[in-house]
N, C-alpha and C positions, 0 to 999 in steps of 0.2 A: 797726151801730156805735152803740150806746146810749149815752150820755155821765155817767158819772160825777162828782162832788163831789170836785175834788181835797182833799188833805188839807190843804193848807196853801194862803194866798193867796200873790200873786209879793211880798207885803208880808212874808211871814214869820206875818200872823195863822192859828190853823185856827181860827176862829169864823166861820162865817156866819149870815146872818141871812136868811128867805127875805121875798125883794121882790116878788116877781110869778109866779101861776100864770096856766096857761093850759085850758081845757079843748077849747078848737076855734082852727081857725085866725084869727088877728087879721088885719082888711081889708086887702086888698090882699096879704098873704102869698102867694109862688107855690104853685101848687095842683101840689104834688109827688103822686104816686101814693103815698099811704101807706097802710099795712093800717087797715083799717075798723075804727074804734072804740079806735085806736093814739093819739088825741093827746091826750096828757097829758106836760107838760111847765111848767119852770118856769126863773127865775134866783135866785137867792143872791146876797147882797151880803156881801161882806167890811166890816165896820163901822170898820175901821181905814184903806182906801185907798179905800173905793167903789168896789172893783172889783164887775161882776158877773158871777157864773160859772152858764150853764148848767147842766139836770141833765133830765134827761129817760131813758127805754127805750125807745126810739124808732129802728129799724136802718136809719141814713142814710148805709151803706155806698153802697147803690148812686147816690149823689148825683154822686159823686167818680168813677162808670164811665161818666160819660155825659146821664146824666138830668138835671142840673142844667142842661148849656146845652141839652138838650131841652128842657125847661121852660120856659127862661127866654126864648130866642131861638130854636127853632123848627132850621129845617133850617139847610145852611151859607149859604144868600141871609139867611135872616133876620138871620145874623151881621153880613153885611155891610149890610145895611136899617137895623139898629140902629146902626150905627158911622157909615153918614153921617147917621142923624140927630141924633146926639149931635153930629158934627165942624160940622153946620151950625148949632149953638146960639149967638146971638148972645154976644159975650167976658164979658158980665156976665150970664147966664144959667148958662153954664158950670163946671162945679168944677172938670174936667182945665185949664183955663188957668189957674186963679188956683194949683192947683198947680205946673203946670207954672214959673209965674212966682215963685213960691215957693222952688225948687228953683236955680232959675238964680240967683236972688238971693243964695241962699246961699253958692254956687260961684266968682259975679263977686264979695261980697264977704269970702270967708275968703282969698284969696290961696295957697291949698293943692292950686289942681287947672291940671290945663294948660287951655289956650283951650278944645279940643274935650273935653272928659271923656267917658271909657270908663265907659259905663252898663249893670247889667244888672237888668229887669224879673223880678221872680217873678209867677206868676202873672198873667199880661198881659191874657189875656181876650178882649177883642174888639182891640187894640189902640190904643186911641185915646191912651192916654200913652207907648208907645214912638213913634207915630206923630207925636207933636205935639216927641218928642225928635229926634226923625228932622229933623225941619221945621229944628231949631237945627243942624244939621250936625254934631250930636255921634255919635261910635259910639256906637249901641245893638244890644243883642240881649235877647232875650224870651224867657223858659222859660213854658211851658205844658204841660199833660198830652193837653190836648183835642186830636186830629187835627183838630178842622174848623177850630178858633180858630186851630192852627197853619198849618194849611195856606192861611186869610184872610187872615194874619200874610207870611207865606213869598209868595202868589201875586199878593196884593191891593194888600200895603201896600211889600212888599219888602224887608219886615225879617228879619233873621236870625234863626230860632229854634229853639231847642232843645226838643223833642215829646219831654219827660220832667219824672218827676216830680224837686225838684232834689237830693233826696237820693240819686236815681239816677246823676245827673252827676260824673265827676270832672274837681274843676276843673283839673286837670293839663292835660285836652285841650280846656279853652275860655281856660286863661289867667286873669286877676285882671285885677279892675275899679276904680275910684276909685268908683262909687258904685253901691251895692245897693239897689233900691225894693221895696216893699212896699204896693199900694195899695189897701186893703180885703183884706187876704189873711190875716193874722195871728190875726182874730175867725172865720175858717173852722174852724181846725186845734184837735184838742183842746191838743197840746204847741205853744203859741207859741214858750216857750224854745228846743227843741230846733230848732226853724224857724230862730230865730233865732241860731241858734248854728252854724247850717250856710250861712247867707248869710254868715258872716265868715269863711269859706273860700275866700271870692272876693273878697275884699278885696284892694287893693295895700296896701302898708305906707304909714297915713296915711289910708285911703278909708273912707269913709262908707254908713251904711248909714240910710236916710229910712223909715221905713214912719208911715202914716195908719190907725188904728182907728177907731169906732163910739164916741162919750162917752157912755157909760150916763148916767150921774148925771143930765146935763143932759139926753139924751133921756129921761130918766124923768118928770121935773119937767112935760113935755107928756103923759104917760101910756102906758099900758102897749103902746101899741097901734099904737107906731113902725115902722119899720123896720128900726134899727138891733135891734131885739130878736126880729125872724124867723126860725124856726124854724135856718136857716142858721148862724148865727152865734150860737157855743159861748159865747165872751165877748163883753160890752161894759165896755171899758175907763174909766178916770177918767186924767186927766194924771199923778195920783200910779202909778197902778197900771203904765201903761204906761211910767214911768220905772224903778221898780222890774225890770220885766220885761228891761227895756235888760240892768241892772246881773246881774242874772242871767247873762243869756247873754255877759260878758266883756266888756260896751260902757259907755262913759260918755261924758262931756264933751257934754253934750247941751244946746240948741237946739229948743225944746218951747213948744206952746202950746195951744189950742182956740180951735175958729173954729164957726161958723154959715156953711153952704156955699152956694152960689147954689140945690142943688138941696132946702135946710133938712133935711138933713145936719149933724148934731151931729159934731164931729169933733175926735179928739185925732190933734196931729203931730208927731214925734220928730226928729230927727238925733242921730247920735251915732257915735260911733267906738272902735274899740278904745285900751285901755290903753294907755300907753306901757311 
């Protein structure tokens, strides 16, 4: 899966401007198994929203079969190794809390959701923010693609989940949520929009959809050689771009800001809702 220059940004500009190549992997990048002599890749900036849009020939098909939580976390124990090391991270070390605290804040104060709100995770992972949901006695359930993540998810944590990918779900047989998450999932996928256009099919009427990106612009500003801009991740967003992207896929009335994270994580955060 090589990634393309879309033609337009989610701002409506087609001018980009190119911001950063790469000829090898930048430090600390997971050492995926790619063909020998294959890394050549770069980002483009949109000059009008500071979005920035990968481009590379690069086939990271097989990332999304598997290899990626190879890579990252190892066997199904490593899943679970990494997720209590994270859930033991003291509360001001932690990003999943100040999310999470984030999130509830939101909820305790728009006056638009019942006590317990019906939550569903895309892209859940190891589970530590359905888990940390779970802790608040809210319904949660967690889509994931990965069997091991699910089955950590499913045997470990207790959480409900769905071992698909979500454009495979029909939400007929799981029902509609008050709030749809998104956390670090969006800069994976080439089509954010279409992503996000298919998590408002599990909206209730009124329900909210949070997703968290990667802030190019400002991790740029510390230099090329972040994380937010690893091989992985197609886009890194700016506040303008990812509000832009909202309005795209049918959502507005947004709730939006950027933070510096405990784990120095540049970071843009959305809420927002369908039209009326």
């Amino acid at each position: 899966m090589s990634l393309a220059l879309a033609d337009r940004c989610f701002c409506g500009s087609s001018e980009w401007q190119p911001a950063v190549t790469y000829a090898a992997p930048p430090t600390g990048e997971t050492p995926f198994p790619l063909p020998k002599g294959s890394y050549n890749r770069g980002y483009f900036r949109c000059p009008t929203c500071g979005h920035l849009h990968g481009q590379h020939n690069i086939d990271l098909g097989f990332l999304y079969d598997g290899a990626y939580v190879d890579a990252t976390y190892g066997d199904y124990d490593g899943i679970a190794r990494t997720f209590d090391r994270i859930k033991a991270l003291p509360p001001d070390k932690s990003d999943n809390v100040g999310r999470v605290a984030r999130i509830r804040e939101f909820t305790e104060g728009s006056g638009r959701f019942p006590t317990e709100p019906r939550l569903l995770d895309i892209g859940a992972g190891l589970g530590v923010f359905p888990s940390a949901i779970k802790d608040l006695g809210w319904d949660v359930t967690a889509i994931d693609p990965d069997p091991r993540a699910a089955r950590h998810m499913r045997e470990r944590l207790g959480i409900p989940v769905i071992e698909a990918d979500i454009f495979d779900v029909d939400p007929g047989n799981v029902g509609t949520f008050d709030i749809v998450t998104l956390n670090k999932v969006l800069e994976h996928v080439v089509d954010p929009d279409a992503l996000l256009h298919r998590c408002s099919d599990f909206l209730n009427e009124g329900g909210v959809i949070y997703f968290e990106v990667p802030d190019g612009p400002a991790a740029l500003t510390d230099g090329p050689h972040r994380e937010e801009f690893f091989i992985e991740h197609h886009h890194a967003f700016s506040l303008e771009s990812a509000r832009h992207l909202a309005r795209m896929s049918g959502l507005a009335n947004f709730e939006s800001g950027t933070i510096v994270e405990p784990s120095t994580k540049y970071t843009v955060y959305v809420f927002c809702w369908k039209n009326p």
